[in-house]
N, C-alpha and C positions, 0 to 999 in steps of 0.2 A: 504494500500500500504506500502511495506518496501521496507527503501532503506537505503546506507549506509553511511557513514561521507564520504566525499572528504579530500583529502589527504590534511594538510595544508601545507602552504604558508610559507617557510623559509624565514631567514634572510637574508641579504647578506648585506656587507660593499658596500660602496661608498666612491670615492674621494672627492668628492663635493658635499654636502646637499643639494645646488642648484635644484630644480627641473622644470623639463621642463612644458611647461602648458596641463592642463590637468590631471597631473599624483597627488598621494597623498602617505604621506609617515609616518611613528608613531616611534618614538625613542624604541630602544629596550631595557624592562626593565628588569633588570634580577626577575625572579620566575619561575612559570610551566606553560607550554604552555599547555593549553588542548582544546580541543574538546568536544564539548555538544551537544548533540542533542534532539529535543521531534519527540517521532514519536508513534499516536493514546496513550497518556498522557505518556506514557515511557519516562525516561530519561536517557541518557549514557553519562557519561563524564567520558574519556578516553587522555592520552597521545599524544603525536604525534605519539609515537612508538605503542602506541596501549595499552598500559598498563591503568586497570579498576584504576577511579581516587574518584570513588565516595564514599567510604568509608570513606576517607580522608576528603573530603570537602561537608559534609551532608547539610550545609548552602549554599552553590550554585545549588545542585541538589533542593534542595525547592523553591529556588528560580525558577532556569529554569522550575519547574514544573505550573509554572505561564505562560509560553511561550503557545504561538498557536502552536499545530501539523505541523509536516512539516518544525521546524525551525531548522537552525545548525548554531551555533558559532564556533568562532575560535580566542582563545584570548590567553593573559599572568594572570594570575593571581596571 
């Protein structure tokens, strides 16, 4: 089965850190946001804007290459 990344999850400011219950929230740190994914042992990590990220960060594509099929991240690194 192939499928694609989901579009990530921007930032956005707040007034108040305050959080309502229920909800969860992660400081934003400045680096690259990227997108990883394994789908049948392939891995793609890419931008948010979509630009190929793995050439650059061969030590996280080995690692993700560790992940079970079917996973997708969505982080800062």
């Amino acid at each position: 089965m192939t499928w694609t990344l989901p579009e990530p999850m921007l930032t956005s400011p707040v007034p108040d850190p305050g959080l309502r219950p229920g909800w969860a929230a992660e400081p934003k740190w400045d680096g690259f946001r990227a997108l990883v994914s394994v789908d049948a042992g392939q891995v793609v990590l890419r931008s948010r804007r979509g630009t190929e990220m793995a050439p650059a960060f061969p030590e996280v594509v080995a690692g993700a290459a560790q992940l079970p099929d079917a996973t997708a991240l969505d982080g800062v690194m």
